[in-house]
C-alpha positions as CSV (number, residue, x, y, z in Angstrom):
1,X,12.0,24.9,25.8
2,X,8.6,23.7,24.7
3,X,8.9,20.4,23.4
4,X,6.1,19.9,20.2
5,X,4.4,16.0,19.4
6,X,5.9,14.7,16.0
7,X,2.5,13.2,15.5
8,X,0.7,16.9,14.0
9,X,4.1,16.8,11.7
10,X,5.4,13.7,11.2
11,X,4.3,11.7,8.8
12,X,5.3,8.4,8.4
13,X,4.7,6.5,4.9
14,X,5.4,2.4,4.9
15,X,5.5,0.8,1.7
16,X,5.9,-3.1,2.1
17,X,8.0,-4.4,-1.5
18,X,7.4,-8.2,-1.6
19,X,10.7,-9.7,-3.4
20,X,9.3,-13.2,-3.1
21,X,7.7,-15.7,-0.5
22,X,11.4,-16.8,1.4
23,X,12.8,-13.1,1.1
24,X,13.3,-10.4,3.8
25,X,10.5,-7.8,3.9
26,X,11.5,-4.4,3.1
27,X,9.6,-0.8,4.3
28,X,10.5,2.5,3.1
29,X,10.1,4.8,5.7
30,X,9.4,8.4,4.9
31,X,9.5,11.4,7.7
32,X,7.9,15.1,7.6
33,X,9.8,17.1,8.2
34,X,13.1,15.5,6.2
35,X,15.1,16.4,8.5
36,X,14.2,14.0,11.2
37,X,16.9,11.2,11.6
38,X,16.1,7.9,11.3
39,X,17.7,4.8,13.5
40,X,16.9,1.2,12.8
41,X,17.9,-0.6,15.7
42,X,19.8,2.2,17.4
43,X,22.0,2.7,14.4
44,X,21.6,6.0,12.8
45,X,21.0,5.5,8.8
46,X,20.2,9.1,7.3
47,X,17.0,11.0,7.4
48,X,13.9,11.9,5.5
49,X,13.7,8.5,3.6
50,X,15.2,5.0,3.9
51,X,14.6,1.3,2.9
52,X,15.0,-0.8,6.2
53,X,15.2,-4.5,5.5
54,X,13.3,-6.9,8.1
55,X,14.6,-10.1,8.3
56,X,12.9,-13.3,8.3
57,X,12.1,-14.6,11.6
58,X,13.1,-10.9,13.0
59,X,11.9,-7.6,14.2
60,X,13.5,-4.2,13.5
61,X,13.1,-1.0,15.9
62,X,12.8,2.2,14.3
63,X,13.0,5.6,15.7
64,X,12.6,8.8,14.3
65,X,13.8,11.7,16.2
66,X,14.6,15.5,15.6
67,X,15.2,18.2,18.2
68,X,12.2,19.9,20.4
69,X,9.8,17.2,19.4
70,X,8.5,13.9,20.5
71,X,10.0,10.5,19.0
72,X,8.0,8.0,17.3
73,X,9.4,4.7,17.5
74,X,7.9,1.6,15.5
75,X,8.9,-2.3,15.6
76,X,8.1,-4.4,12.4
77,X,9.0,-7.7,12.6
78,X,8.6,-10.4,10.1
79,X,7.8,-13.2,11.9
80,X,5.2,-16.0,12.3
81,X,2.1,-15.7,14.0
82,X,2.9,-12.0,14.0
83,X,0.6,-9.1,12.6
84,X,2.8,-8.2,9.1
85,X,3.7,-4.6,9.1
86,X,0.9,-2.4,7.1
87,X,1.5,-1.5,3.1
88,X,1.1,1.9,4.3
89,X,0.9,3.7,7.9
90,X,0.3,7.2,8.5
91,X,0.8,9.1,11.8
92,X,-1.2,12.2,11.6
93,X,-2.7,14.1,13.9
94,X,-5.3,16.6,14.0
């Protein structure tokens, strides 16, 4: 079986919602296609869009995987001294 790249169809959108200064930092993760499964620390918790919550002082693994392609896996952590994650993150290849 030819295994494809999720990166020419896979799209990953990250918005960052600010509650306030002390709260956890949420990012809303969105995959092309939908039907790639998303896990947050190995746990699977749906597919084609999610909220994941990263707590203060913590990092978070995502992974977004779907049959005959390549996962993507991402860590956002919300720490300090660490780069915050972006508002917005594309993966798209050419």
């Amino acid at each position: 079986m030819k295994v494809k790249s999720l990166l020419p169809v896979f799209s990953m959108l990250l918005s960052l919602l600010f509650v306030n200064a002390s709260a956890s930092e949420k990012v809303t993760v969105t995959t092309s296609p939908q039907t790639a499964k998303i896990f947050v620390n190995g746990v699977l918790m749906g597919s084609g869009k999610i909220t994941v919550t990263v707590p203060k002082k913590e990092c978070v693994t995502v992974e977004i995987k779907l049959e005959g392609y390549i996962q993507e896996t991402r860590t956002y952590c919300d720490k300090k001294g660490m780069s915050e994650p972006p508002s917005t993150d594309y993966t798209i290849a050419g």
